[in-house]
C-alpha positions as CSV (number, residue, x, y, z in Angstrom):
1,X,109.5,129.3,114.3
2,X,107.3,129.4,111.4
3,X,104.3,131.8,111.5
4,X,100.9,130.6,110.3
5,X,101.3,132.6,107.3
6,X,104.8,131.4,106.4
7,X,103.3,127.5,107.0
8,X,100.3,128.4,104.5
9,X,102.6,129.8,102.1
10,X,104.8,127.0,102.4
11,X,101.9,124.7,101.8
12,X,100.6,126.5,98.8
13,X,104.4,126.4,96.9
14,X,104.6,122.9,97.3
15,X,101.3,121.1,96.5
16,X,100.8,120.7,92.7
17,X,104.6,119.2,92.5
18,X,103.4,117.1,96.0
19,X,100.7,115.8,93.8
20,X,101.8,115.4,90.3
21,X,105.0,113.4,92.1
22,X,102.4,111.7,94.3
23,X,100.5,110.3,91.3
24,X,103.5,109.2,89.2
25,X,104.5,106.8,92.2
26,X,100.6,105.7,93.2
27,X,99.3,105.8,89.4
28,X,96.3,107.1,91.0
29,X,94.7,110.4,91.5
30,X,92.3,110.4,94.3
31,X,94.6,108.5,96.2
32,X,97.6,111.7,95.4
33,X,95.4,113.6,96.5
34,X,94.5,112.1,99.9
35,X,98.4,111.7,100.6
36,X,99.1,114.8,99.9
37,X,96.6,115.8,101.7
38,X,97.4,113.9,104.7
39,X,101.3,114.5,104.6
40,X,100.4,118.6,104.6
41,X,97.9,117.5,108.0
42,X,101.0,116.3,109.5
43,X,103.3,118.7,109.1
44,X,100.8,121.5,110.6
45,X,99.8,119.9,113.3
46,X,103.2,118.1,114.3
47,X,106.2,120.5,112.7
48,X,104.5,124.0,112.6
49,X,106.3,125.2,115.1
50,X,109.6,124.4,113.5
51,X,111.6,127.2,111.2
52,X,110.4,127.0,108.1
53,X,114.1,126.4,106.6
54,X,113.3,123.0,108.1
55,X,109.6,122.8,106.6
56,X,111.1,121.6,102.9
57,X,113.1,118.6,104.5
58,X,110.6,117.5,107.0
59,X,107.6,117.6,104.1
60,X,109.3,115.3,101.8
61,X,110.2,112.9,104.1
62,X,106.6,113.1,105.5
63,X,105.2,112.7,102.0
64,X,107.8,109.7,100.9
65,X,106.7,108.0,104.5
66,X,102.7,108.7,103.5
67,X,103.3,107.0,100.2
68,X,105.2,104.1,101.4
69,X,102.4,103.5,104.2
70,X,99.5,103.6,101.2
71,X,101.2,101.5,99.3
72,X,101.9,99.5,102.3
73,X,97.9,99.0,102.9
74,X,96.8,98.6,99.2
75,X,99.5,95.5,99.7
76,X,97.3,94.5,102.9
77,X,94.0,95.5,100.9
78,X,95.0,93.7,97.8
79,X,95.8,90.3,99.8
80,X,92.7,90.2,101.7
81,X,90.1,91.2,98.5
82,X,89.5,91.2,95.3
83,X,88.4,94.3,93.9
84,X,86.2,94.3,90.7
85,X,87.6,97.5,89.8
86,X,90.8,95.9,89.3
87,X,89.6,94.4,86.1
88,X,88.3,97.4,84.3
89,X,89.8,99.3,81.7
90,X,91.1,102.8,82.4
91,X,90.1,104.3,79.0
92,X,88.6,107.4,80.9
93,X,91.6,109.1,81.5
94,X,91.0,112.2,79.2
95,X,90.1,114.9,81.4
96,X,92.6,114.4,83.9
97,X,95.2,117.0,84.6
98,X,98.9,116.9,83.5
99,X,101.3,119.8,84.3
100,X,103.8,118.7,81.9
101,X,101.1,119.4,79.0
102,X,100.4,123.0,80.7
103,X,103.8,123.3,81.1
104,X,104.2,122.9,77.4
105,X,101.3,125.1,76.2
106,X,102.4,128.0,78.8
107,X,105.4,127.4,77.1
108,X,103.9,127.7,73.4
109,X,101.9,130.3,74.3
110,X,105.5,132.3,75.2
111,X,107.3,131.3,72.0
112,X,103.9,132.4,69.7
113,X,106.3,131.7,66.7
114,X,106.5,128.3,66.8
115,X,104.1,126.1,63.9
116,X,101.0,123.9,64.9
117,X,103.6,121.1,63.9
118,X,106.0,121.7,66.7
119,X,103.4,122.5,69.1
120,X,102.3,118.9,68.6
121,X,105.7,117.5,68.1
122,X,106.6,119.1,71.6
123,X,103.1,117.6,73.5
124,X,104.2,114.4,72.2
125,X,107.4,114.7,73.9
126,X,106.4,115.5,77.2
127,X,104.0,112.7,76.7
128,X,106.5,110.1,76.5
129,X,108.7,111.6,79.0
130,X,105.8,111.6,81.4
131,X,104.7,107.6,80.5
132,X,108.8,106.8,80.4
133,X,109.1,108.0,84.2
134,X,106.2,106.2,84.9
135,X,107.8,102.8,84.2
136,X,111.0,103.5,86.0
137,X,111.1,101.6,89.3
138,X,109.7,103.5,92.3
139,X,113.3,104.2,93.9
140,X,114.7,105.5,90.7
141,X,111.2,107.2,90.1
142,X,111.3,108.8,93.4
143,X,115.0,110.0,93.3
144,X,114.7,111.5,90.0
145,X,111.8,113.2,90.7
146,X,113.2,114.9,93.7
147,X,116.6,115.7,92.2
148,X,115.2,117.0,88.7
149,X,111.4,117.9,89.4
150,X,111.7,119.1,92.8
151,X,115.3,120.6,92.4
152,X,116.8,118.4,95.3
153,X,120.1,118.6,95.9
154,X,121.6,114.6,96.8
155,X,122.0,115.1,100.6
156,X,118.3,116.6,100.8
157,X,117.3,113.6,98.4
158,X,119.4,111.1,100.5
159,X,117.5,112.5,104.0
160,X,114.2,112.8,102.5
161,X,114.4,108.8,101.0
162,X,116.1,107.7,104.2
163,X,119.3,106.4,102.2
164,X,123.0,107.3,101.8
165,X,123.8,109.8,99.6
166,X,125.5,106.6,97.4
167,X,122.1,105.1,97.1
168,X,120.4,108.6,95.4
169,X,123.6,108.5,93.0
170,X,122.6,105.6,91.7
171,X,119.4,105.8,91.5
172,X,119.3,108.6,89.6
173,X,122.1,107.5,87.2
174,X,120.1,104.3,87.0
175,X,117.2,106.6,85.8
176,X,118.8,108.4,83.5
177,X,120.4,105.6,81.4
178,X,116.8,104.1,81.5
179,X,114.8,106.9,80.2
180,X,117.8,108.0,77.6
181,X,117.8,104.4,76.5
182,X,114.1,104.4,76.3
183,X,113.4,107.8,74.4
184,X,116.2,107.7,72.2
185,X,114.6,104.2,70.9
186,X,111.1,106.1,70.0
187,X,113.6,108.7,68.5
188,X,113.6,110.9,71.1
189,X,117.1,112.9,71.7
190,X,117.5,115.6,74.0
């Protein structure tokens, strides 16, 4: 049985990778936020009395169910109105938070000897990394991110996306090609 403490600490390791995997399937902030939100609820209140060797498995699947129902009732939402936001142009984007640029300035700040050049170079790169898994398809985006972001192995990946361990195979080879084929055309190798 997981104590209150373990559950909060649980909670705390997991969000900002929750989030930042939430918002590359829902391309949508606010919305991450509220399933993540939600999906930790859940857990607490339905699985917090489970041992918290179980609490990893159980979240993802709860978050990967909490995104398909969203997406499920923007489907609904979308049918029944038309939303004038829809036509707007999302030019504000500039202060929003991206872990893979902090990721790459905690990074810079480590390796002190790099130039201003490379610094860019390597922002750049995440950059298109980050917009390339964006375009994958949102099996082969949400398989790759649990196998390479959230360290997954195939059978956790496979229970958490409610396929066979075949299905996350393929998926994520799918993935790969498709981002290696992509990057390496904006002259990307890595």
């Amino acid at each position: 049985m997981a104590s209150e403490q373990e559950l909060s600490d649980f909670l705390k390791s997991v969000d900002k990778r929750a989030f930042k995997r939430t918002v590359y399937h829902v391309r949508d902030e606010e919305a991450a936020l509220d399933i993540v939100q939600d999906s930790m609820i859940k857990l607490a209140e339905h699985y917090g009395d489970k041992p918290i060797n179980e609490l990893p498995m159980l979240f993802q699947r709860i978050l990967s169910n909490s995104t398909l129902d969203w997406f499920r009732r923007q489907k609904t939402r979308n049918a029944l109105f038309t939303s004038l936001s829809d036509f707007e142009s999302s030019s504000d984007d500039a202060g929003d938070f991206d872990l893979l640029e902090n990721y790459a300035i905690e990074g810079d700040q480590r390796e002190g000897s790099q130039s201003a050049e490379d610094q860019i170079r390597r922002k750049q790169i995440f950059h298109e990394i980050e917009k390339e898994i964006q375009e994958l398809p949102a099996r082969q985006r949400e398989a790759f991110l649990m196998r390479y972001w959230e360290e997954m192995d195939v059978a956790e990946t496979a229970a958490a996306m409610g396929c066979s361990e075949g299905s996350v195979k393929t998926h994520c080879f799918r993935a790969i090609q498709t981002l290696s084929k992509a990057l390496k055309a904006k002259g990307i190798e890595l």
